[in-house]
N, C-alpha and C positions, 0 to 999 in steps of 0.2 A: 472122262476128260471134257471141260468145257470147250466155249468153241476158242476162248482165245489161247487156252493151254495148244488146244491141239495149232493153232496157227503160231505159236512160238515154238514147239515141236518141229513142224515144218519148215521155222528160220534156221535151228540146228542142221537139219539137210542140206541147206542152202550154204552155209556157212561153212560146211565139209565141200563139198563141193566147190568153192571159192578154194578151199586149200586144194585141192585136188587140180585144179584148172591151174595156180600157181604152180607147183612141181611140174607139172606138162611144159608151160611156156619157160620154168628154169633151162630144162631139157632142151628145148629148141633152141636158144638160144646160144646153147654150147655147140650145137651142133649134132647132139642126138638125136634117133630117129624114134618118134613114136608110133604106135599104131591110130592109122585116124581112125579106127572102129572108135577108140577113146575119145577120139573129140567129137564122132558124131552122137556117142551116148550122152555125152555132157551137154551138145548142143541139145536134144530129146529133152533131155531134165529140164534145161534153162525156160525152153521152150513149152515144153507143156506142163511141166511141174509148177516150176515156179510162177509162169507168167498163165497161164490155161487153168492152172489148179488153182495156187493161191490166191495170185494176185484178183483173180476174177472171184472167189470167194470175198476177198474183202470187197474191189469193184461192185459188185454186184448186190450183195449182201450187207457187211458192216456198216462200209461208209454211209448209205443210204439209210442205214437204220439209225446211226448217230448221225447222221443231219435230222430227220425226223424228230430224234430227242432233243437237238438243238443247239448243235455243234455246225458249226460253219464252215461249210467245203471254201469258199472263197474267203483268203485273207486268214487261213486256219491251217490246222496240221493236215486236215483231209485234202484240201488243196496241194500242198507240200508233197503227202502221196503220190499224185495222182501223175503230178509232173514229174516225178521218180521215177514212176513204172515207166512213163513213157524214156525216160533217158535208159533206161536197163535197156528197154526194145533195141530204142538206137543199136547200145554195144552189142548186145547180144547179133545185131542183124550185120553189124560189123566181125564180127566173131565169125560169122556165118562165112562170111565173104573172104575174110580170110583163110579160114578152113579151105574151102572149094579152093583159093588161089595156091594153095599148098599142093592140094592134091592135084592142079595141074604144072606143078611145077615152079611156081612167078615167084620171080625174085625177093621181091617184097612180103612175101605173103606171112612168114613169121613176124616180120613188124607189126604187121597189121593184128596178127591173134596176140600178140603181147601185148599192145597198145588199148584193143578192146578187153581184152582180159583183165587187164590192171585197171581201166577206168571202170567196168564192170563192178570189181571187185570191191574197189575204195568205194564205189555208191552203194555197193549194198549192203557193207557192213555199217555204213552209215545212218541206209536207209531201215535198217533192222534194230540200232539201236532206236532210234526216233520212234518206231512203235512199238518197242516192248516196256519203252521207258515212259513213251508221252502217252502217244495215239490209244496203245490199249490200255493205259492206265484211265482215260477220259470215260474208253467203250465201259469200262468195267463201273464206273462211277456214272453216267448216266443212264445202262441199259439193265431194265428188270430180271430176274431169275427167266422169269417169262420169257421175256425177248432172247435171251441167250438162247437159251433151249431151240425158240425157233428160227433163232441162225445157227446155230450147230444142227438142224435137221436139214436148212438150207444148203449148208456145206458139205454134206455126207448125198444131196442130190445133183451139185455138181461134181463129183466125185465119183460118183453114177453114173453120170448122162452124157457128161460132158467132155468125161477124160476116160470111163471106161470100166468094167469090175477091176480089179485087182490091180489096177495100174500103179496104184501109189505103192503097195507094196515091190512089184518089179525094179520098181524106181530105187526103192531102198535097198536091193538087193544088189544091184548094179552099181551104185554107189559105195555101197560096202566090199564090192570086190575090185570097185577101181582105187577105193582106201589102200586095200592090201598092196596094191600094184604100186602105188605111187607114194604113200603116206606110212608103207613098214616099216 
């Protein structure tokens, strides 16, 4: 798997996951009770998966290498990214807060995980069409056999080091049975 297969593999997780965090906040809003183990596994994902794992694979990795080649962080798609990631944070740390105001009861507190959930969700299927359509069709046209290879080694030692052995597979695991839970 190259590196950018494997980073559109990892937007499919994210993208189940969007659907999964929708069904939950259906549910609250009717009035049903969920288990927060579920929301604090999704906050896990949100958090170190997507933003700890990928996001910092590309951060770290890609983008730096296509500016190198000669693609322009300011005034460019790389730029576009960068300010995405940071708007996910935002919700996602809204998400957070919501979560916790649940679990202590506050009144508002499903507003607030619906509200960050849905913003959430609309930026990142957004933000995920804009790099399997634009951003990696660019990496794949400016970056050599060469280069790849050695950001796909760079990405398998954040993966490592950074998040842990096996961690991405847990992930997928947990996700697959919060699928069943929510998504049968």
């Amino acid at each position: 798997m190259t590196a950018i297969e494997e980073l559109k593999a990892e937007h499919q997780a994210v993208l189940l996951t969007i659907n999964i965090l929708d069904q939950i906040t259906s549910k609250l809003k009717v009035g049903q009770a969920i288990d927060l183990g579920h929301l604090d596994q999704i906050l896990e994902f949100l958090q170190v998966f997507v933003d700890k794992c990928h996001h910092s694979k590309e951060e770290k990795i890609l983008f730096p290498a296509m500016e190198e080649a000669g693609i322009p962080r300011q005034g460019g798609p790389i730029g576009v990214m960068y300010y995405e990631h940071e708007q996910g944070r935002s919700f996602v740390q809204g998400l957070r807060r919501g979560v916790e105001g649940y679990r202590d009861g506050k009144e508002n507190a499903i507003a607030e995980i619906t509200e960050n959930a849905q913003n959430y969700g609309r930026l990142l299927i957004a933000h995920i069409d804009k790099k399997n359509d634009v951003l990696y069709v660019m990496a794949e046209r400016v970056l050599s056999a060469d280069k790849m290879a050695e950001i796909a080694k760079g990405f398998t030692k954040i993966e490592e080091f950074e998040i842990g052995p096996n961690k991405h597979e847990e992930f997928h695991a947990t996700l697959h049975a919060l699928k069943d839970i929510y998504l049968a």
